[in-house]
N, C-alpha and C positions, 0 to 999 in steps of 0.2 A: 533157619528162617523160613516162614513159609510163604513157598511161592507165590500164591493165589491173594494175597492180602494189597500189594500196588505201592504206592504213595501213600501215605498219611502224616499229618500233620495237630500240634495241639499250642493251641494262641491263646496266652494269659496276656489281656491289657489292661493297664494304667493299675497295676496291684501295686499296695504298700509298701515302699521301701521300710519296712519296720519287720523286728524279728522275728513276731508272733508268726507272722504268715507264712516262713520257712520252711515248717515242718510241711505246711500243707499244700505248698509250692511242689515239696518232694516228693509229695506221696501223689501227686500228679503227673511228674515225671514218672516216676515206679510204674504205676498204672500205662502209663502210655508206651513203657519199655515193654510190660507185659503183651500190651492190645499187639502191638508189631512182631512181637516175638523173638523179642532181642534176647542175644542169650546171658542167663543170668551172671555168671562173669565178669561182662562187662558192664554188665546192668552197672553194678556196683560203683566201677570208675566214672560211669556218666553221672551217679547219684554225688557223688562223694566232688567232682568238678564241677557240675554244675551248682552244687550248694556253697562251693568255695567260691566260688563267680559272685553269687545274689549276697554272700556275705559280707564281700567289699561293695557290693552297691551301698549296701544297708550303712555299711560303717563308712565309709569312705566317700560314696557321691552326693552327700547334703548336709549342710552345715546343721546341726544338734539342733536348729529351735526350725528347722523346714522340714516340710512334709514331703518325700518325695514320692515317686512313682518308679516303674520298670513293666516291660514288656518282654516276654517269655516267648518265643516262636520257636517248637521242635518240631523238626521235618524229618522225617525218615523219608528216602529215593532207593525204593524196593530196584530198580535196577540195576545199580551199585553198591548197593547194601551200605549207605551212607547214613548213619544219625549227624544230623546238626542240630545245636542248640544256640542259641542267637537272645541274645538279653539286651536292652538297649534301657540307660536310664537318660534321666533328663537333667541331672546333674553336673557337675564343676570337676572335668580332671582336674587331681592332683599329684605332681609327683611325688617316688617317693621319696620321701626323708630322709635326715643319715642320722634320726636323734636316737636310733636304737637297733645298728643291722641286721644285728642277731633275732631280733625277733621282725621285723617288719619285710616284706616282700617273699614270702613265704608261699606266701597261697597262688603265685603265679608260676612258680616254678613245680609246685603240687600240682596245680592243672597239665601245666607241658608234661609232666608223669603219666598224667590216668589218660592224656588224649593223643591223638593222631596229629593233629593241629589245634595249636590256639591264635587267636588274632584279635587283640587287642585296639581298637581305632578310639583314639580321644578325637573328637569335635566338638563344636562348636554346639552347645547346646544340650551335652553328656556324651556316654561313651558306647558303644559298642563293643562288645565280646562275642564270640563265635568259638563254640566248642565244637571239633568232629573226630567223630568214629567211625571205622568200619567194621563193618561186620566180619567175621574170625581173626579179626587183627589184634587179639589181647595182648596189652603187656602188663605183668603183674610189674607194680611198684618196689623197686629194689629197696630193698631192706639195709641198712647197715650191718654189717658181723657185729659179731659179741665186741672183738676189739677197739670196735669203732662207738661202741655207745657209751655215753657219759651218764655216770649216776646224777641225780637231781641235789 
């Protein structure tokens, strides 16, 4: 990381809870992994969690015929070599389901993988996510062995 760069921070508000905008969400974050100097590594897990985050906003915090919104706050703290990522929609928690377990609640246990901390706050009014990293603290995402994966 390089010393001399400080704090910085990048605030996307009231963006489109809709999918089109995902890509461009990402390549925002990217960008802003680069500007701080994060290393490419983990670039990845923040790109790959943080898109997992904005994809349950999308699917998950507004009912199909409401337009929603979300707000994107990533802070790098050059002192501790922290990224946070912080998404806040304006949406309806919903728990989850039990109409199908094998595929539903996936994407939260994918994030506690790629991150240091996740923290999840439902209130009153949508939700709160908070993804964090530190800087040289990679952990690659365990793989299942051969024995352990199931043909389709």
């Amino acid at each position: 990381m390089d010393a001399g760069r400080g704090d910085r921070r990048l605030a996307l508000e009231s963006v489109h809870a809709d999918p089109s905008v995902l890509t461009a969400v990402r390549h925002r974050i990217d960008g802003f992994a680069r500007e701080i100097g994060w290393p490419p590594d983990t670039t990845t897990d923040v790109l790959l969690a943080t898109y997992e985050a904005l994809a349950n906003v999308v699917e998950h915090a507004y009912p199909a015929d409401e337009r929603g919104t979300f707000d994107l706050l990533a802070t790098y703290h050059h002192a501790d070599g922290t990224l946070s990522v912080v998404i806040v929609d304006r949406g309806t928690w919903r728990p989850q389901s039990d109409d199908n377990p094998a595929r539903r609640g996936q994407g939260l246990r994918l994030m506690r993988a790629l991150c240091e901390s996740v923290r999840v706050e439902p209130r009153d009014g949508g939700t709160e996510i908070e993804l964090q990293w530190k800087s040289g603290n990679h952990r690659p995402l365990p793989l299942p062995g051969r024995e352990q994966q199931v043909d389709p």
